[in-house]
DRENPA-3360 file (N, C-alpha, C; in nm, 2 decimals, always signed):
BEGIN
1 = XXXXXXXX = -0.69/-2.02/+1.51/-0.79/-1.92/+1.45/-0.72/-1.82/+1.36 ~ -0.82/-1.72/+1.30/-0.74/-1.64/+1.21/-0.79/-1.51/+1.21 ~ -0.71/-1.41/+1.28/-0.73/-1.32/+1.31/-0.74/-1.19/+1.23 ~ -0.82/-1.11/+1.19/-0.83/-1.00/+1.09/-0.82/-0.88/+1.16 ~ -0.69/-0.80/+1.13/-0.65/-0.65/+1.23/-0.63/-0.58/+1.10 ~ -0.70/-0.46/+1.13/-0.67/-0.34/+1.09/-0.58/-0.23/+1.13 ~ -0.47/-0.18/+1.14/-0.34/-0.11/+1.21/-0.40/+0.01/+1.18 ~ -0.39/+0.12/+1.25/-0.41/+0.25/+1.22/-0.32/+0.35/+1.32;
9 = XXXXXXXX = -0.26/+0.39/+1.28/-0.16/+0.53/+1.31/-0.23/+0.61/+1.36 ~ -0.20/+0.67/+1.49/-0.30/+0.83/+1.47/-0.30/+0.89/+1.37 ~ -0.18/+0.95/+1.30/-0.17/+1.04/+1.19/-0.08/+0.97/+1.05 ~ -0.17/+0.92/+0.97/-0.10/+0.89/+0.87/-0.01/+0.94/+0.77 ~ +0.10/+0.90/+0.72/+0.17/+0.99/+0.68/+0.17/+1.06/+0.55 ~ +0.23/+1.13/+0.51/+0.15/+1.23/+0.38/+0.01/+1.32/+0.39 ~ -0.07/+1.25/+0.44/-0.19/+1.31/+0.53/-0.27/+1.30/+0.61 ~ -0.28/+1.43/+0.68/-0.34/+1.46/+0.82/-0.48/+1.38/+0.83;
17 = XXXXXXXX = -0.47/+1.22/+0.98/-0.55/+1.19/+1.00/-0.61/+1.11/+0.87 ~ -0.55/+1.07/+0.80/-0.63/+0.98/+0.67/-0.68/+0.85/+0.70 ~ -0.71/+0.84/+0.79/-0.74/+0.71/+0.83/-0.90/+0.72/+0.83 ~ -0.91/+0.84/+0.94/-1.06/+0.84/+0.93/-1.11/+0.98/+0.82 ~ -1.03/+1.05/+0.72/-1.05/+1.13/+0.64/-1.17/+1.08/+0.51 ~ -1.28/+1.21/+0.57/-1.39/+1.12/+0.48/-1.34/+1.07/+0.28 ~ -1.37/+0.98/+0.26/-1.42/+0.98/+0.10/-1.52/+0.91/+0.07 ~ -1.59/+1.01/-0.05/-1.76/+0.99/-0.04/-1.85/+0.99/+0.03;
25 = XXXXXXXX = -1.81/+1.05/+0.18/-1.88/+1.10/+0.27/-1.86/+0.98/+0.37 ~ -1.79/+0.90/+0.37/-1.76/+0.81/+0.46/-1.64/+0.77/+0.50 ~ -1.58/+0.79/+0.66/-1.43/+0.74/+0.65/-1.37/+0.63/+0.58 ~ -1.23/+0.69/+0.53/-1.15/+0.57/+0.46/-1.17/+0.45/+0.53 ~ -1.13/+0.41/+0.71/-1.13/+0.31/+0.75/-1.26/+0.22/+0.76 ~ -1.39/+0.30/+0.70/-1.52/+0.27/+0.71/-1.49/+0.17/+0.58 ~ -1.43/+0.13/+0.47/-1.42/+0.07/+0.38/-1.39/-0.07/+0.42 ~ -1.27/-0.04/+0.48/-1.18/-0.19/+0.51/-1.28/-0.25/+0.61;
33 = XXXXXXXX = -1.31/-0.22/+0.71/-1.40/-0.27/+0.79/-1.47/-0.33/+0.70 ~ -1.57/-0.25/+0.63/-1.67/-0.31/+0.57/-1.65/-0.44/+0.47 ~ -1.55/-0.44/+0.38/-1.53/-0.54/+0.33/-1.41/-0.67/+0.43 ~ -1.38/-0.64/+0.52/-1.30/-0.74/+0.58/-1.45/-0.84/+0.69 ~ -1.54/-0.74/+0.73/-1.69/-0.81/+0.80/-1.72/-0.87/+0.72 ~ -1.71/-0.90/+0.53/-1.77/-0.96/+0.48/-1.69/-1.08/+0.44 ~ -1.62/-1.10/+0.49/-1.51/-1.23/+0.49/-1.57/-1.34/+0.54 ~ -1.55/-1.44/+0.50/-1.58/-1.61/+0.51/-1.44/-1.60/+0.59;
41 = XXXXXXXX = -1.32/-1.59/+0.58/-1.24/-1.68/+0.66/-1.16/-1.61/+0.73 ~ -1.25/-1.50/+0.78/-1.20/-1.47/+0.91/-1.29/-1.48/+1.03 ~ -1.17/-1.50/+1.12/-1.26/-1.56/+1.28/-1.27/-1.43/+1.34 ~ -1.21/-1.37/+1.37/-1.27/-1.23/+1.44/-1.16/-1.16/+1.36 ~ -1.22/-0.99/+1.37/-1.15/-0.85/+1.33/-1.10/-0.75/+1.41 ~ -1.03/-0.69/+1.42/-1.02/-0.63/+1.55/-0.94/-0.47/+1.49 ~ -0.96/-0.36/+1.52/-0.91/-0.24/+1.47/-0.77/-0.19/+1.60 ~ -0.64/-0.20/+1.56/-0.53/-0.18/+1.62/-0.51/-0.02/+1.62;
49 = XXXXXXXX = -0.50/+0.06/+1.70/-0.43/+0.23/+1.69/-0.43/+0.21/+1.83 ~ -0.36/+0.39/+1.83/-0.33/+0.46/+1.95/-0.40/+0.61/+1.93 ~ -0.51/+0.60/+1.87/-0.57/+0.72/+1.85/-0.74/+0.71/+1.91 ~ -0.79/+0.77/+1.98/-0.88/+0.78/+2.02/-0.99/+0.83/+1.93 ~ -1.01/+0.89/+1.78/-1.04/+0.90/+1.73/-1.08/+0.77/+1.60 ~ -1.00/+0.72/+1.58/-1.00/+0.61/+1.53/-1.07/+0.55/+1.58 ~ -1.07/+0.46/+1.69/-1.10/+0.38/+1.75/-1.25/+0.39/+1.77 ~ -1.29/+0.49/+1.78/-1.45/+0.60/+1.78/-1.52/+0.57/+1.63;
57 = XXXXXXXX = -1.43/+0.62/+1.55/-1.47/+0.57/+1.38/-1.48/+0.40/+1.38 ~ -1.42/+0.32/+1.44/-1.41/+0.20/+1.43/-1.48/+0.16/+1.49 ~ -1.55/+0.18/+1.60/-1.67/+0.09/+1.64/-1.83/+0.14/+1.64 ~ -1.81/+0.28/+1.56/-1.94/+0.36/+1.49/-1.96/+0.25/+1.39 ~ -1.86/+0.17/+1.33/-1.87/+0.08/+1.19/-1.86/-0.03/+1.21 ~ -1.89/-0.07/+1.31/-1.91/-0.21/+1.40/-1.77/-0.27/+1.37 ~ -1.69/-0.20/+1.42/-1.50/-0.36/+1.43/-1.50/-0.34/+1.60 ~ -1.48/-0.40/+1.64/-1.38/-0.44/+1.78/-1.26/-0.37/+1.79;
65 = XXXXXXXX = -1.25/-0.25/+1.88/-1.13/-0.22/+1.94/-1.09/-0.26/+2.09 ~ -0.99/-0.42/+2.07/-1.00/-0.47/+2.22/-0.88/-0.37/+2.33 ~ -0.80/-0.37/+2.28/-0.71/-0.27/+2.33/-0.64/-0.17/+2.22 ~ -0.58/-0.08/+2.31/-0.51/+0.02/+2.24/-0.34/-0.01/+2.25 ~ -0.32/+0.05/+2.11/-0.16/+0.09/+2.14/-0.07/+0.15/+2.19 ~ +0.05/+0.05/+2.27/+0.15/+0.14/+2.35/+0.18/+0.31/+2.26 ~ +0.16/+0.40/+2.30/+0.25/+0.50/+2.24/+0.42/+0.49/+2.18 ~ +0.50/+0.40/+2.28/+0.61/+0.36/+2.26/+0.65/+0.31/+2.14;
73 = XXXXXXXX = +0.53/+0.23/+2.11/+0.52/+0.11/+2.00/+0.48/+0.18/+1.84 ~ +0.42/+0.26/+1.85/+0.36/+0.37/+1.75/+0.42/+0.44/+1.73 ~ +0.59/+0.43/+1.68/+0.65/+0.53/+1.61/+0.73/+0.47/+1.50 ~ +0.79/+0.57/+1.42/+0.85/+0.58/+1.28/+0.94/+0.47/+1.32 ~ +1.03/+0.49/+1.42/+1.13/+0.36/+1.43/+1.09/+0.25/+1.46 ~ +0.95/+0.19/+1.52/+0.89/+0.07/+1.50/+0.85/-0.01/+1.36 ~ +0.89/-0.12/+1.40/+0.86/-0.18/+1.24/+0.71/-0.22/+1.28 ~ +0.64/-0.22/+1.16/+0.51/-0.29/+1.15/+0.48/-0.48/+1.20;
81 = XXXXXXXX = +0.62/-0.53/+1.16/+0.62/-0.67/+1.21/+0.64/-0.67/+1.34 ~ +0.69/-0.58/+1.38/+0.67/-0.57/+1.52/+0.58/-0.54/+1.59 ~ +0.53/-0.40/+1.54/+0.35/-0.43/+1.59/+0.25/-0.52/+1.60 ~ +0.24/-0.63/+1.48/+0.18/-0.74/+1.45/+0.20/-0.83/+1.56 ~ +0.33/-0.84/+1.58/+0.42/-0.93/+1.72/+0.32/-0.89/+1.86 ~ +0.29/-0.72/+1.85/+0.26/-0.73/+2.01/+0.08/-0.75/+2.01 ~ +0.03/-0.73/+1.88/-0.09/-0.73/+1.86/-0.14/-0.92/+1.90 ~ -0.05/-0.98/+1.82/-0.10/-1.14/+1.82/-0.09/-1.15/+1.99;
89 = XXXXXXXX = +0.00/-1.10/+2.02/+0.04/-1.13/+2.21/-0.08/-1.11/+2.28 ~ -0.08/-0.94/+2.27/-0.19/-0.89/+2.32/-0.36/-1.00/+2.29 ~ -0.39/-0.98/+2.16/-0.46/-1.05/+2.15/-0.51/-1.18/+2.23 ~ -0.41/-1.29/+2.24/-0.40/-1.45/+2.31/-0.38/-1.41/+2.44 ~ -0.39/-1.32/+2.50/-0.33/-1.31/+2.60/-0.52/-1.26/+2.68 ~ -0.55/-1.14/+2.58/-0.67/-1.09/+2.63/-0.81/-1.19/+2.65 ~ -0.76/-1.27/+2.53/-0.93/-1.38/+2.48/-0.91/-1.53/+2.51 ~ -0.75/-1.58/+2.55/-0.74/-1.71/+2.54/-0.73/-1.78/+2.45;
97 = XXXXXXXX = -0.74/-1.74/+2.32/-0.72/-1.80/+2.22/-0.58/-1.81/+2.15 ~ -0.59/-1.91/+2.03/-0.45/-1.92/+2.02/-0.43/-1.89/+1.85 ~ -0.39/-1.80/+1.79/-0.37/-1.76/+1.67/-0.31/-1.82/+1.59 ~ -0.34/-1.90/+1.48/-0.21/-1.93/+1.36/-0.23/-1.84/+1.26 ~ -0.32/-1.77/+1.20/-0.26/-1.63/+1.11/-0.32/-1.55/+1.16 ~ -0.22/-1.43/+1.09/-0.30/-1.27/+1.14/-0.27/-1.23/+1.00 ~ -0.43/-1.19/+0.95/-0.45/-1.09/+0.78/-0.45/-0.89/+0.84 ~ -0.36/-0.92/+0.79/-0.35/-0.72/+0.82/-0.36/-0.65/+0.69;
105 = XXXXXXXX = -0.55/-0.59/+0.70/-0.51/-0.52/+0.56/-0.53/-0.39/+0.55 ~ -0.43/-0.31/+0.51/-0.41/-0.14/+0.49/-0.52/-0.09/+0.44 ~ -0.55/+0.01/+0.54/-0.64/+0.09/+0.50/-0.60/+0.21/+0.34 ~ -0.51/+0.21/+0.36/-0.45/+0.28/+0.24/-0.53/+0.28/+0.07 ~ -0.57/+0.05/+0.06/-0.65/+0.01/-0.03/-0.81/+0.02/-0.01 ~ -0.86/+0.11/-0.03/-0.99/+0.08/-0.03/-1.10/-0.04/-0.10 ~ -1.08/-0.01/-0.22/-1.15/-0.06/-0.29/-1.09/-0.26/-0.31 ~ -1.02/-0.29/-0.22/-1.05/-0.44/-0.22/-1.10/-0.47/-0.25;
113 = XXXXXXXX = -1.15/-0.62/-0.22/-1.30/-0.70/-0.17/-1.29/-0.80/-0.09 ~ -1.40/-0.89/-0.06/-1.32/-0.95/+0.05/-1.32/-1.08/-0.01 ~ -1.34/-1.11/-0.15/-1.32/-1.18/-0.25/-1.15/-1.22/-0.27 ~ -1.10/-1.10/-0.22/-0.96/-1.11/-0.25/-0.93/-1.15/-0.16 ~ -0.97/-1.07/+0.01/-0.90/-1.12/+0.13/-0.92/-1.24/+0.14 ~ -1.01/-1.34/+0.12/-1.00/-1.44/+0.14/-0.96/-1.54/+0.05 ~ -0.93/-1.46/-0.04/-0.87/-1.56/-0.19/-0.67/-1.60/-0.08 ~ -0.66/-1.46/-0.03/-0.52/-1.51/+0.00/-0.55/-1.58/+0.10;
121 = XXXXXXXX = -0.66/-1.59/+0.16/-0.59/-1.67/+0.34/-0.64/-1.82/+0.31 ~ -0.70/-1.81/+0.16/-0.76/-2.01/+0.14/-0.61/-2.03/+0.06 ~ -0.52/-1.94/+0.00/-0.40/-2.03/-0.07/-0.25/-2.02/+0.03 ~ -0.29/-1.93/+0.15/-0.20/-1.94/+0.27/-0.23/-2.10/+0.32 ~ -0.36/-2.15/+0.31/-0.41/-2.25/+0.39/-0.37/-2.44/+0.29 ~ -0.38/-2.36/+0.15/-0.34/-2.46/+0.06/-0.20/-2.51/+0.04 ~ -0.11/-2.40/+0.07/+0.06/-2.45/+0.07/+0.07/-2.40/+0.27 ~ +0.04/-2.46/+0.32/+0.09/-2.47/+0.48/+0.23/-2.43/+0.52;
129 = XXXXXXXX = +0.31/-2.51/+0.40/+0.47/-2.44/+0.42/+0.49/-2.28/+0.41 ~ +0.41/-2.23/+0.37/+0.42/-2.06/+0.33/+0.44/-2.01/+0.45 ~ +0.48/-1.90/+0.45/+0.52/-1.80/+0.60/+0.44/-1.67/+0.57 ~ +0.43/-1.64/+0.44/+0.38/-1.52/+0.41/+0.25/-1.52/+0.29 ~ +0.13/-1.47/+0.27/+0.08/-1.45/+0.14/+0.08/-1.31/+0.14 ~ +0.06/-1.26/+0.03/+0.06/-1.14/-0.02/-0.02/-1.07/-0.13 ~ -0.08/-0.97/-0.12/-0.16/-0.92/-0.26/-0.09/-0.89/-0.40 ~ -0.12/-0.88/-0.45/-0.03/-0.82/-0.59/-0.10/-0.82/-0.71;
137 = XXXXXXXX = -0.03/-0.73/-0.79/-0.11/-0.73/-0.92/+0.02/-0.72/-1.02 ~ -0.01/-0.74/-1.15/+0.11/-0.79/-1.25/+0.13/-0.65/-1.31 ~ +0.26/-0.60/-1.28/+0.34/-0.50/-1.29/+0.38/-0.50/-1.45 ~ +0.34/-0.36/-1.45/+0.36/-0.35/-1.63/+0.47/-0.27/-1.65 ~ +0.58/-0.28/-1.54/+0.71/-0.28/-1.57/+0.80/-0.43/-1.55 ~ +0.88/-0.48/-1.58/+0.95/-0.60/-1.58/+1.09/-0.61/-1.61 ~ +1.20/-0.60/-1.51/+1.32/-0.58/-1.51/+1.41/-0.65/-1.60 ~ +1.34/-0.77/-1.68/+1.38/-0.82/-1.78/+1.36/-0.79/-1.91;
145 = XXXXXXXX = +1.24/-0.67/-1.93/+1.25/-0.61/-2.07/+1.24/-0.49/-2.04 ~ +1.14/-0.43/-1.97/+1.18/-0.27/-2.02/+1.22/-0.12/-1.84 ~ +1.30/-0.23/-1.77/+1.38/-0.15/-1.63/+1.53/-0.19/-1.66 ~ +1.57/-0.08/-1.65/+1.76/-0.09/-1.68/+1.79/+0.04/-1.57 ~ +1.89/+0.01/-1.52/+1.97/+0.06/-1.42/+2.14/+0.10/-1.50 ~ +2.17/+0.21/-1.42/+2.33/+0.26/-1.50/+2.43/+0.22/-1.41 ~ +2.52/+0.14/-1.51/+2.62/+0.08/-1.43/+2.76/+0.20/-1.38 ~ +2.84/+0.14/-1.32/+2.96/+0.25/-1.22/+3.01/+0.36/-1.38;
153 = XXXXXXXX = +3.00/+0.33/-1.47/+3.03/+0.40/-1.61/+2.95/+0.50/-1.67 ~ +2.81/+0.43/-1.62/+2.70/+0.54/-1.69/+2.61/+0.48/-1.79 ~ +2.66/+0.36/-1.83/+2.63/+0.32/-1.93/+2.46/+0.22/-1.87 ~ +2.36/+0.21/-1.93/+2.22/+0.13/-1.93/+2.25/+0.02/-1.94 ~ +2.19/-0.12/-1.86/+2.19/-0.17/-1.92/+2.05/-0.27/-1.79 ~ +2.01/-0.37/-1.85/+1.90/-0.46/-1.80/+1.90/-0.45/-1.68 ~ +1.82/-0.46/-1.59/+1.83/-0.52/-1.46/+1.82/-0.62/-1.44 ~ +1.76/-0.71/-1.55/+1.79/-0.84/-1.51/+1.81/-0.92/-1.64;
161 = XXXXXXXX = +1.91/-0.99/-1.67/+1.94/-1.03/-1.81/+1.91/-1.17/-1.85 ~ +1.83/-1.22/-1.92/+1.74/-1.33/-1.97/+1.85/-1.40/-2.04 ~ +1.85/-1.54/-2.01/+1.92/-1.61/-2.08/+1.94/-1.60/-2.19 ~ +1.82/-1.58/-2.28/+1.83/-1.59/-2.42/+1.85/-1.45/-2.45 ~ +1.93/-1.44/-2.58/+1.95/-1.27/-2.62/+1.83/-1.21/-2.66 ~ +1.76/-1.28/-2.76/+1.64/-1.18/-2.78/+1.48/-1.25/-2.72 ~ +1.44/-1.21/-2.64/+1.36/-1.20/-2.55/+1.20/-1.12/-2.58 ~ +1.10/-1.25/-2.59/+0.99/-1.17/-2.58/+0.90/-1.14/-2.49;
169 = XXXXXXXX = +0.80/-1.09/-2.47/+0.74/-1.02/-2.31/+0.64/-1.09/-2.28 ~ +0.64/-1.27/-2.37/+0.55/-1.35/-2.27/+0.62/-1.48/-2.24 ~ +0.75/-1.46/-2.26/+0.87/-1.52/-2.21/+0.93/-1.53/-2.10 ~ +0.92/-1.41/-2.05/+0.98/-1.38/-1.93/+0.90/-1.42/-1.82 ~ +1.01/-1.40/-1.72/+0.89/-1.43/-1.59/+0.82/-1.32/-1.54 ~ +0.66/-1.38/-1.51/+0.58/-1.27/-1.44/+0.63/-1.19/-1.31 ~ +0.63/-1.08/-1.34/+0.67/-0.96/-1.20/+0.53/-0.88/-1.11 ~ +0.52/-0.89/-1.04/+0.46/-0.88/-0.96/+0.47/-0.71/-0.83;
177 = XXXXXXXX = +0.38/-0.63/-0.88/+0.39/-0.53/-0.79/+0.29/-0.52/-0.67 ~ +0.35/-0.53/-0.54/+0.29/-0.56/-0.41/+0.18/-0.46/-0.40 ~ +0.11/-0.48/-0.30/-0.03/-0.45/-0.29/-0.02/-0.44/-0.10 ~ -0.10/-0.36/-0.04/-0.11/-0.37/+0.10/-0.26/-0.43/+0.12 ~ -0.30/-0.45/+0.04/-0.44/-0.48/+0.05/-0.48/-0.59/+0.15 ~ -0.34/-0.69/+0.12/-0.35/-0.79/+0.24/-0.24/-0.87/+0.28 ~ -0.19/-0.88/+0.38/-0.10/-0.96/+0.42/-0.16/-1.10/+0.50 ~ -0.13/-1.19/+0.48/-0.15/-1.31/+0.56/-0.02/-1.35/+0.62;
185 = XXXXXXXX = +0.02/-1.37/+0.76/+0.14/-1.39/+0.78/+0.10/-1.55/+0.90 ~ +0.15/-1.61/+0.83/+0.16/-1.76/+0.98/+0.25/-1.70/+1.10 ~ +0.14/-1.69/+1.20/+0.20/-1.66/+1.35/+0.35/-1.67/+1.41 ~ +0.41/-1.81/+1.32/+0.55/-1.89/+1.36/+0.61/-1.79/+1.29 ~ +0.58/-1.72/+1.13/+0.67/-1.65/+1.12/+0.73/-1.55/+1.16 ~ +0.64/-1.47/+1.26/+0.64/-1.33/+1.33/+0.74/-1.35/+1.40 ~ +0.80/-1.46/+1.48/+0.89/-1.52/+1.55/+1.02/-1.55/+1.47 ~ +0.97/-1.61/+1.36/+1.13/-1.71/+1.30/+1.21/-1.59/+1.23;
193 = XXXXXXXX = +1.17/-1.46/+1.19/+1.20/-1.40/+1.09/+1.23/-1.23/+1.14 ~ +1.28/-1.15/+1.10/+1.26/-1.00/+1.14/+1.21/-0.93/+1.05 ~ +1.18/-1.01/+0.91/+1.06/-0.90/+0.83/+1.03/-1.03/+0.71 ~ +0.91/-0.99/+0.70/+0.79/-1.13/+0.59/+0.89/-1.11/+0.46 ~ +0.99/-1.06/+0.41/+1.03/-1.12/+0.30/+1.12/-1.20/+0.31 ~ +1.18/-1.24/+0.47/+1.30/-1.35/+0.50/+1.20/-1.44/+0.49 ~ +1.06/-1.48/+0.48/+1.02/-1.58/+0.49/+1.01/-1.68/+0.36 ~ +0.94/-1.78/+0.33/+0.81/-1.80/+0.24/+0.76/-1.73/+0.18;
201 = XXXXXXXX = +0.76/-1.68/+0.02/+0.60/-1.60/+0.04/+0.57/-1.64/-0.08 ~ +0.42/-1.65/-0.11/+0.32/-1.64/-0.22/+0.29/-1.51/-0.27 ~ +0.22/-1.47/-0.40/+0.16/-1.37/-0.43/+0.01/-1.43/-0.48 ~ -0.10/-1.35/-0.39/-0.19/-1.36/-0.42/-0.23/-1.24/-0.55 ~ -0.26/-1.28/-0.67/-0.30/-1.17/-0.76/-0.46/-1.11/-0.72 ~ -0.47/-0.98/-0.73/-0.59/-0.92/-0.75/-0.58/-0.81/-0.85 ~ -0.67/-0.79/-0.92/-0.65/-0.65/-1.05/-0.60/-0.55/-0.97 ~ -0.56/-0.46/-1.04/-0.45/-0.35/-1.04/-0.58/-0.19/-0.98;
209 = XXXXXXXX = -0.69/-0.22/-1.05/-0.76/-0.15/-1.03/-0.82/-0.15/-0.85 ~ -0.82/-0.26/-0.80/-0.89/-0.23/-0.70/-0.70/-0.26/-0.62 ~ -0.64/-0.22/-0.67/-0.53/-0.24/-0.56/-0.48/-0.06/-0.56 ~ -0.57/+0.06/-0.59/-0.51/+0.17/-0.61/-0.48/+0.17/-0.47 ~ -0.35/+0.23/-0.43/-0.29/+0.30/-0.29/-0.35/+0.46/-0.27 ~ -0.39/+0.44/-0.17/-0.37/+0.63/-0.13/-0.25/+0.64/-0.02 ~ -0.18/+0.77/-0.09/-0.08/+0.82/-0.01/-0.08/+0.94/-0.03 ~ -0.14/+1.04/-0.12/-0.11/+1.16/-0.12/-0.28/+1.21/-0.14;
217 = XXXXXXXX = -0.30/+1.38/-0.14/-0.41/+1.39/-0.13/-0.48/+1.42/-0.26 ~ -0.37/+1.39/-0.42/-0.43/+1.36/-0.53/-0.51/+1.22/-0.54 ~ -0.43/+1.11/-0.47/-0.54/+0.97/-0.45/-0.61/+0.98/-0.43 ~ -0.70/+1.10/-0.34/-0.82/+1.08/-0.29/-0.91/+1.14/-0.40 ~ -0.88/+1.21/-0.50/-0.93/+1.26/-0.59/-0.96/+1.09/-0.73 ~ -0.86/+1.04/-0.75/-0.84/+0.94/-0.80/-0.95/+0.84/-0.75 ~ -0.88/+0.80/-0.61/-1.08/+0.71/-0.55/-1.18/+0.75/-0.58 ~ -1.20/+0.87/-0.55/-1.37/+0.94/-0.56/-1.38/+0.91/-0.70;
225 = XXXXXXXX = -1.34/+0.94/-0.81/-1.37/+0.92/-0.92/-1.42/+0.76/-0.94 ~ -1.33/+0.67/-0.93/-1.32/+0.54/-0.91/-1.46/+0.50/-0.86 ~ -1.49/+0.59/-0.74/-1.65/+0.51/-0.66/-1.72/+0.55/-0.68 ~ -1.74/+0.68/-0.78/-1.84/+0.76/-0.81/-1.89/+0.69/-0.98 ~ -1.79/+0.63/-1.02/-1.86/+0.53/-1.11/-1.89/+0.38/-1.14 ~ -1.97/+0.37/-1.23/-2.04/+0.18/-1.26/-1.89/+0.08/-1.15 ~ -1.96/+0.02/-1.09/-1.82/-0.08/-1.02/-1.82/-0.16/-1.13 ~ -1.65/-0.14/-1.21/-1.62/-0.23/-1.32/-1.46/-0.31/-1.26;
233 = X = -1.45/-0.28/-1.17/-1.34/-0.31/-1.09/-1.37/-0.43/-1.02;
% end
C-alpha cells in the first residue's frame, strides 16, 4: 500500500506554530490535507505530530491522526528519515498492513496539487528500481553557466566546467531545485540508506510557482497574494 503522512512539528521553525497559522483564513495544514484527500494514488493519509493542537486542526479537516509522536523523536537532532522510519513501523504495526511507499508532503508548500502528488508516486511506480522521487522545478541558476565559486586564491571560477569551452544555456544539463512538496520514498529504502540522497532518486518536475516554500513570515504575505488571485498556477 501507499501511505500519505503529513509531519508536523509542534512549533515550526522560523515561525511560531506555522503549521496551523491561519492563511486566508484557513490553517496552512488545512491545504495539504486538502489536496493530498484529492489524490488517486493514495491508500490512506494520516497527519504525524506531537502537538495536540495540530492534531485538533487535523481532524477538524478530515486527515486521520492514528498516533502521536514520541517527544524524544521530535527534536532538532532527529533526522526526518528517521521519523518516517518510526512512522512506517508505527503505522504496520497499528493497522496490519504492509507499506511499500510512504509520500511525505511539507506543509511548508501549499499551493501543490494533487496533480503533482500523484504525478510523482505513478513515475516512483514506473522505474521500481528508484528509492527516492522527488518534486522539483528547473532552477534558473545552473552551476555550469551562471554559479562560480572562489578558489583557495580568490580567484572565480565555474562550479562546474562543461566540456566544451564555449557553452550555451540549452546545452547544458537541466538543474533542478528541490521542492518539499513531495517525497516518495520505497519503504526498503528507509532501511538500506541513512538519508534519500544515498539512494536512487528521480525528479518529479512541477512549476516553480506552485512549489513557493514558506519559511519566513514575509512568505506568508507572498502566498496570500498568490491565492487571492485568478489560479494561473
Amino acid at each position: 500500500m501507499i501511505l500519505g503522512t503529513i509531519f508536523c512539528r509542534a512549533y515550526g521553525k522560523g515561525i511560531h506554530d506555522k503549521n496551523i497559522q491561519l492563511l486566508n483564513e484557513k490553517p496552512l495544514l488545512a491545504y495539504t490535507i486538502e489536496t493530498a484527500l484529492n489524490c488517486r494514488m493514495l491508500d490512506d493519509l494520516i497527519v504525524s505530530t506531537n502537538s495536540e493542537d495540530v492534531a485538533k486542526v487535523a481532524i477538524q479537516h478530515r486527515a486521520r491522526v492514528p498516533f502521536m509522536l514520541p517527544e524524544q523523536l521530535v527534536t532538532n537532532k532527529t533526522s526526518d528519515w528517521s521519523l518516517l522510519l518510526h512512522i512506517v513501523e508505527s503505522y504496520e504495526k497499528q493497522f496490519g498492513k504492509e507499506i511499500s511507499y510512504i509520500v511525505d508532503m511539507n506543509v511548508n508548500v501549499p499551493l501543490k496539487t494533487a496533480a503533482d502528488i500523484d504525478g510523482a508516486v505513478k513515475l516512483a511506480l514506473q522505474y521500481p528500481e528508484t528509492d527516492v522521487v522527488i518534486t522539483g522545478y528547473a532552477s534558473e541558476r545552473n552551476p555550469y553557466f551562471n554559479m562560480m565559486e572562489l578558489t583557495d586564491k580568490g580567484y572565480a571560477q565555474m562550479v562546474r566546467r562543461a566540456e566544451e569551452s564555449s557553452v550555451r544555456l540549452q546545452n547544458i544539463p537541466k538543474v533542478f531545485s528541490l521542492s518539499d512538496a513531495a517525497f516518495v520514498i520505497k519503504k526498503s529504502a528507509l532501511y538500506n540508506y541513512s538519508h534519500w540522497s544515498h539512494g536512487l532518486c528521480r525528479i518529479y518536475e512541477i512549476p516553480h510557482a506552485r512549489a513557493l516554500n514558506m519559511d519566513e513570515e514575509m512568505d506568508f504575505e507572498l502566498l496570500q497574494g498568490r491565492l487571492n488571485r485568478p489560479q494561473t498556477f
